[in-house]
ROLO-292305 format. One line per 2 residues: number of its first residue (from 1); their letters; for each residue z, y, x negated of N, C-alpha, C, CB. Coordinates in nm, 4 decimals, always signed. Last residue first. Glycine has a CB too. Layout:
REM ROLO-292305
NUM	a	Z:Y:X:Z:Y:X:Z:Y:X:Z:Y:X | ...
This chain:
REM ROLO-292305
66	xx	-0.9435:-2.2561:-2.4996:-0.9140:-2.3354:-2.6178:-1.0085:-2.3040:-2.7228:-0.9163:-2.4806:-2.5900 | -0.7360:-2.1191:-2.2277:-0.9028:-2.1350:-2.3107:-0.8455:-2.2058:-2.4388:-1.0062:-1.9536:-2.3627
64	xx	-0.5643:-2.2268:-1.9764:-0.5622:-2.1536:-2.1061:-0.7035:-2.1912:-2.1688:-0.4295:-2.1991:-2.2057 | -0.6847:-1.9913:-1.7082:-0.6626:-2.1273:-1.7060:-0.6452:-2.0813:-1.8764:-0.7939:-2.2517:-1.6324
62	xx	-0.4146:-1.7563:-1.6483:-0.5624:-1.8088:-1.6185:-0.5276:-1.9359:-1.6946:-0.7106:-1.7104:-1.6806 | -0.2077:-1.5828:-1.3828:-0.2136:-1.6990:-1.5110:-0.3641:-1.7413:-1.4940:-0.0924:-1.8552:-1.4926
60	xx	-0.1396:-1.2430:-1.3785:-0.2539:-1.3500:-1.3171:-0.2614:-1.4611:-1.3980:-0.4049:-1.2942:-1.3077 | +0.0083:-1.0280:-1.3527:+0.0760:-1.1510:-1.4006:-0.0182:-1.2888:-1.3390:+0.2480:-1.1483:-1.3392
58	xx	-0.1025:-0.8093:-1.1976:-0.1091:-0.7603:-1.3177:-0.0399:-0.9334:-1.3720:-0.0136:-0.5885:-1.3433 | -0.3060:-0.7908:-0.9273:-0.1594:-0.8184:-0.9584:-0.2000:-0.8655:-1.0850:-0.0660:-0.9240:-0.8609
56	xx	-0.4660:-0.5047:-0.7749:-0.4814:-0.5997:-0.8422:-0.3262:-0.6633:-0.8872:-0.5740:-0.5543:-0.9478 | -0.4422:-0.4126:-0.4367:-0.4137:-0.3766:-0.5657:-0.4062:-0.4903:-0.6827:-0.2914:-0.3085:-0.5551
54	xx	-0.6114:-0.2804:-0.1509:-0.5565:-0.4180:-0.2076:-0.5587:-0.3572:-0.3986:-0.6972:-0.5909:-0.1543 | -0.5129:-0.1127:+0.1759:-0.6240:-0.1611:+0.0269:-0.5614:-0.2803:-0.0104:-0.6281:-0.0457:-0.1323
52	xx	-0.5422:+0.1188:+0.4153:-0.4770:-0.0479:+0.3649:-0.5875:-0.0948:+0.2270:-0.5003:-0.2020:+0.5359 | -0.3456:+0.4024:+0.4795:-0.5357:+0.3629:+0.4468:-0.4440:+0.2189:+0.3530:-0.6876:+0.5398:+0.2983
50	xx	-0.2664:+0.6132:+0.7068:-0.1962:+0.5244:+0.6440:-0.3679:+0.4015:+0.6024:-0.0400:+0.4607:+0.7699 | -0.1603:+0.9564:+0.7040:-0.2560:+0.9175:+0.7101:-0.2488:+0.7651:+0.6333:-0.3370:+1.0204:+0.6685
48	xx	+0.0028:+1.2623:+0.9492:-0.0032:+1.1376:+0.7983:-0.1599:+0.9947:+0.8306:+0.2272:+1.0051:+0.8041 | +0.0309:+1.6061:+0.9407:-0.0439:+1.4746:+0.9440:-0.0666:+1.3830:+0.8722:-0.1308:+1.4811:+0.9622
46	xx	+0.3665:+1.6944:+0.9719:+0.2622:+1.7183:+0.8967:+0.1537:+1.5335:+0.9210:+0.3391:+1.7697:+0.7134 | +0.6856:+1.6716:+1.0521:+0.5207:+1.7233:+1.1309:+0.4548:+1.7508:+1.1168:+0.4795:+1.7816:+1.1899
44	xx	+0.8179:+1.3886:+1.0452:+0.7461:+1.4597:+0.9160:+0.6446:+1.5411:+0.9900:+0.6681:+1.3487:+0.7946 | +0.9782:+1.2341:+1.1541:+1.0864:+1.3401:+1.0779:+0.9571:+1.3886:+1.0266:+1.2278:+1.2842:+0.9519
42	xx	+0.8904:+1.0481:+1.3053:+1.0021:+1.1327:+1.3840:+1.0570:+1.2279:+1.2634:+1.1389:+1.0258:+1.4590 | +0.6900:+0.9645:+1.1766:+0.6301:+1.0374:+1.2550:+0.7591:+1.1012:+1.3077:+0.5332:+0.9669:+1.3481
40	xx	+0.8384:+0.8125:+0.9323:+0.7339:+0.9618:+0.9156:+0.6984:+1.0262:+1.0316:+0.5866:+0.9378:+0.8517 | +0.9376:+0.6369:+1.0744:+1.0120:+0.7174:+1.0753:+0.9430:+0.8424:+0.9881:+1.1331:+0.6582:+1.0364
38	xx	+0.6989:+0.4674:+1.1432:+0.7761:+0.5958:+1.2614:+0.8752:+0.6216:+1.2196:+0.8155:+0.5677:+1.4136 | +0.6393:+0.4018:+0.8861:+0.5635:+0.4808:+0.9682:+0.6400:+0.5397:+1.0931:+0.4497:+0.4021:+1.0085
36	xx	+0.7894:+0.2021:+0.8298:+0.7956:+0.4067:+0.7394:+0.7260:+0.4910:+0.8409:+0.6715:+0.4444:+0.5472 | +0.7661:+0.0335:+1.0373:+0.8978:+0.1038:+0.9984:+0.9324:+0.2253:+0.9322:+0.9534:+0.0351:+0.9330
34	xx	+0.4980:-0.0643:+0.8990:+0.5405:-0.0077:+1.0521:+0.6955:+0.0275:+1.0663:+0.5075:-0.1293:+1.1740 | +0.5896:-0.1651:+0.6430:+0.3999:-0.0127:+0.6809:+0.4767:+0.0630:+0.8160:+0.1475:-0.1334:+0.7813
32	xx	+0.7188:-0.3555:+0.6890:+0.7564:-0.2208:+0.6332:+0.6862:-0.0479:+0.6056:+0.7811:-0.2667:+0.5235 | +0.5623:-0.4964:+0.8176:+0.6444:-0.5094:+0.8655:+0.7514:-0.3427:+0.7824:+0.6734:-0.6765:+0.8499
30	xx	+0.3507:-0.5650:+0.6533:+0.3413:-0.4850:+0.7383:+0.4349:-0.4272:+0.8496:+0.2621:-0.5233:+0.7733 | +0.4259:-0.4755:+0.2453:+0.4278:-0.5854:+0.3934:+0.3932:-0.5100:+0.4704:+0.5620:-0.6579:+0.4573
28	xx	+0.4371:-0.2898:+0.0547:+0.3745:-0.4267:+0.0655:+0.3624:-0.5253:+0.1829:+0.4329:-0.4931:-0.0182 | +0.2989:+0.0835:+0.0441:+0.4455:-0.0415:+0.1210:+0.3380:-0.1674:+0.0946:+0.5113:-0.0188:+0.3649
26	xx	+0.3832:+0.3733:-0.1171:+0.3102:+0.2178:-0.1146:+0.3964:+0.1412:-0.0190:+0.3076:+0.1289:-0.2757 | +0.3796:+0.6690:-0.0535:+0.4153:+0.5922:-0.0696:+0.3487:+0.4733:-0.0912:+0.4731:+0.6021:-0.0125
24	xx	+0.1957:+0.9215:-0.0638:+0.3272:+0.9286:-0.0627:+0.3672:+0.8177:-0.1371:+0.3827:+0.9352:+0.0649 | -0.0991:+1.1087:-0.1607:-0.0176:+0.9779:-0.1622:+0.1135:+1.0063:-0.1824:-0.0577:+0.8797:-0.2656
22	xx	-0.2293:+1.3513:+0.0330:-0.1472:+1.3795:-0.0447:-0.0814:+1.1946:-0.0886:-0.0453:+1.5042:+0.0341 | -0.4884:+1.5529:+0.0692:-0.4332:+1.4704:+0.1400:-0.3306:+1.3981:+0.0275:-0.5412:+1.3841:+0.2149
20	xx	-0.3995:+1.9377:+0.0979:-0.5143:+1.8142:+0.1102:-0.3981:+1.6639:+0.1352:-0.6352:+1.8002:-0.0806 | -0.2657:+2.1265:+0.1614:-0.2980:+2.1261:+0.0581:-0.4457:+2.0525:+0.0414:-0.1923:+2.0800:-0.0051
18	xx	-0.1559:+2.0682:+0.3888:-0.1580:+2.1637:+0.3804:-0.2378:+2.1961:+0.2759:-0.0595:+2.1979:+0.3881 | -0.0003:+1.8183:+0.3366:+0.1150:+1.9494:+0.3996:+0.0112:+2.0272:+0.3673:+0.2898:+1.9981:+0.3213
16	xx	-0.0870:+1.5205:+0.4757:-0.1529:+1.6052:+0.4363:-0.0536:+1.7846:+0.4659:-0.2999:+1.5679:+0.5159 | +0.0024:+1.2235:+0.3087:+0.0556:+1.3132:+0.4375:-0.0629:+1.4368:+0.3433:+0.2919:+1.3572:+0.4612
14	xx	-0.0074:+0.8688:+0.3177:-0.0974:+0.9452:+0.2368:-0.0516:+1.0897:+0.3937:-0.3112:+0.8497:+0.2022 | +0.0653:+0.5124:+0.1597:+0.0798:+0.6550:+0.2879:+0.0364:+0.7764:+0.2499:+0.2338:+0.6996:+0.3350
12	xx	-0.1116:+0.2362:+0.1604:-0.0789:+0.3895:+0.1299:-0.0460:+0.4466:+0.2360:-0.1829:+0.4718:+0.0738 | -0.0358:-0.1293:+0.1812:-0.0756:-0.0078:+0.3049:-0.0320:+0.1035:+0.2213:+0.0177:-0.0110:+0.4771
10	xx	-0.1864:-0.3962:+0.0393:-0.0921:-0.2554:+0.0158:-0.1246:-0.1559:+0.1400:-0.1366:-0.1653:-0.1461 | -0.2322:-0.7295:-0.1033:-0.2811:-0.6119:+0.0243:-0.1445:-0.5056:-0.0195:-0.2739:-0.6916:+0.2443
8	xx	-0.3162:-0.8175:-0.3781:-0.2352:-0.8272:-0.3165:-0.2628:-0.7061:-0.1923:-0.1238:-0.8298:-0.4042 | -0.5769:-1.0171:-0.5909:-0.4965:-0.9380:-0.5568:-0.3811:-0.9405:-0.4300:-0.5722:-0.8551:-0.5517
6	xx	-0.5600:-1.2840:-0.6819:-0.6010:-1.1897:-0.8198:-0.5144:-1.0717:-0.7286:-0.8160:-1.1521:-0.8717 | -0.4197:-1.5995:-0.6248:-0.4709:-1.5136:-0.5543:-0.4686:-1.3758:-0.6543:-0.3944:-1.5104:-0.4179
4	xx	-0.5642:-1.9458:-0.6980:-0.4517:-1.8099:-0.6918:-0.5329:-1.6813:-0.6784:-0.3500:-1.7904:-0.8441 | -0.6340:-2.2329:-0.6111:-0.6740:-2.1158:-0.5854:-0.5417:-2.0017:-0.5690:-0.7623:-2.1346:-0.4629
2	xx	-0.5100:-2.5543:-0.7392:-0.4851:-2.4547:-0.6613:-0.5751:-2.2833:-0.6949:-0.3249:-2.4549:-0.6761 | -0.7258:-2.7845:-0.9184:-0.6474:-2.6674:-0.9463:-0.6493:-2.5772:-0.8227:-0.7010:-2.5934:-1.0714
């Protein structure tokens, strides 16, 4: 039996206006982490803050129990 995978990587975006630190967004790829990201830095002049986790995936087939 193939090894499936429980979670999934996630880059947060996380801006701080002032308040504290604030979750914006989720992105799933890195290819889209790095695309929000400079366009947060050319439009947002508040300090952003981009923290990579991993989020559980909710459609996990297990083996069936009997």
């Amino acid at each position: 039996m193939a090894y499936t995978r429980k979670t999934r990587d996630c880059w947060r975006f996380y801006v701080n206006y002032g308040q504290g630190w604030e979750h914006e967004i989720t992105e799933y790829t890195r290819a889209e982490m790095r695309e929000n990201r400079r366009a947060y830095l050319q439009n947002c002049p508040y300090p952003l803050r981009i923290v990579k986790g991993r989020e559980r995936i909710k459609e996990v087939s297990q083996w069936p129990r009997l």
